[in-house]
VEXVONU-525414 format. One record per residue (C-alpha): residue number from 1; chain; x negated, y negated, z negated. Coordinates in Angstrom, 1 decimal, always signed. Example, Ala and Ser with C-alpha at 12.3 -4.5 7.8 and 13.67 -1.06 7.14 Angstrom:
BEGIN
    n  chain       x       y       z
    1      A   -12.3    +4.5    -7.8
    2      A   -13.7    +1.1    -7.1
! end
This chain:
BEGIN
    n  chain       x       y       z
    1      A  -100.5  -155.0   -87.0
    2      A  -104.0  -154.0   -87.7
    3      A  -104.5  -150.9   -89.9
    4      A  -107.6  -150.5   -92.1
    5      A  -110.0  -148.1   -91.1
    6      A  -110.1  -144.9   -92.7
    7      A  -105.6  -145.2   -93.0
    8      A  -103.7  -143.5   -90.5
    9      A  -100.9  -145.3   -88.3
   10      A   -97.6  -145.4   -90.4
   11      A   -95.1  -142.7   -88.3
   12      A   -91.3  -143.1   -88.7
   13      A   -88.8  -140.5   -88.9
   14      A   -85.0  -141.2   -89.0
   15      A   -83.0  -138.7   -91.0
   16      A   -79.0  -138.6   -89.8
   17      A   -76.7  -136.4   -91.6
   18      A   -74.1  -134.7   -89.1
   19      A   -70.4  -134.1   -91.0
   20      A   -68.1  -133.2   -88.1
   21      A   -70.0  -136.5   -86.6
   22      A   -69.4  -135.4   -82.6
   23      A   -67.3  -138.2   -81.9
   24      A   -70.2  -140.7   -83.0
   25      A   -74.1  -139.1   -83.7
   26      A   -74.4  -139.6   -80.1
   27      A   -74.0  -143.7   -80.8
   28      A   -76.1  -143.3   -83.9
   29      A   -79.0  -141.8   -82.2
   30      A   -79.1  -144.5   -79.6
   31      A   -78.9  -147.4   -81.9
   32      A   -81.8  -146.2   -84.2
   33      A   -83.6  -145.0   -80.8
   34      A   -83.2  -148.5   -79.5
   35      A   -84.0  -151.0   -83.2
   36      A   -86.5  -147.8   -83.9
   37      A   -88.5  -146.6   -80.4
   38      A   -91.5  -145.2   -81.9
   39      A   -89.8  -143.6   -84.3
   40      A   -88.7  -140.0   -84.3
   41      A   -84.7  -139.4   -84.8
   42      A   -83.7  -136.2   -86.5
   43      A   -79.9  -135.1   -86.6
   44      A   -79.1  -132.5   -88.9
   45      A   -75.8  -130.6   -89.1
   46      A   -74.3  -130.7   -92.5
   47      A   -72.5  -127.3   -92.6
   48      A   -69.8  -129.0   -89.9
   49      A   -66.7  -127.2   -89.3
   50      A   -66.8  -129.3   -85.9
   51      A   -68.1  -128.9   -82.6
   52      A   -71.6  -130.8   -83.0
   53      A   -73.8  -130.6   -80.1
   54      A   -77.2  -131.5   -79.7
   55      A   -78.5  -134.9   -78.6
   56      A   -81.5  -135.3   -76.1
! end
């Protein structure tokens, strides 16, 4: 894709909502990583009573 001069590259960012999501973010993450490379993946914990844990 060729961008106009003077209009910065589109960047992506992937917002995923964590409820108690342990069991499956990790899954989630990779599927957007891998139909989404360049983009960046944010998971955010939605005041879980679970044990979320971060994903590299």
């Amino acid at each position: 894709m060729t961008v106009p001069r003077g209009i910065p590259p589109l960047r992506i960012a992937v917002l995923v909502p964590g409820y108690n999501a342990a069991a499956t973010v990790g899954a989630v993450v990779r599927n957007f990583r891998t139909a989404l490379p360049e983009a960046r993946v944010h998971v955010f914990d939605n005041n879980s009573s679970g044990a979320d844990t971060p994903v590299p």
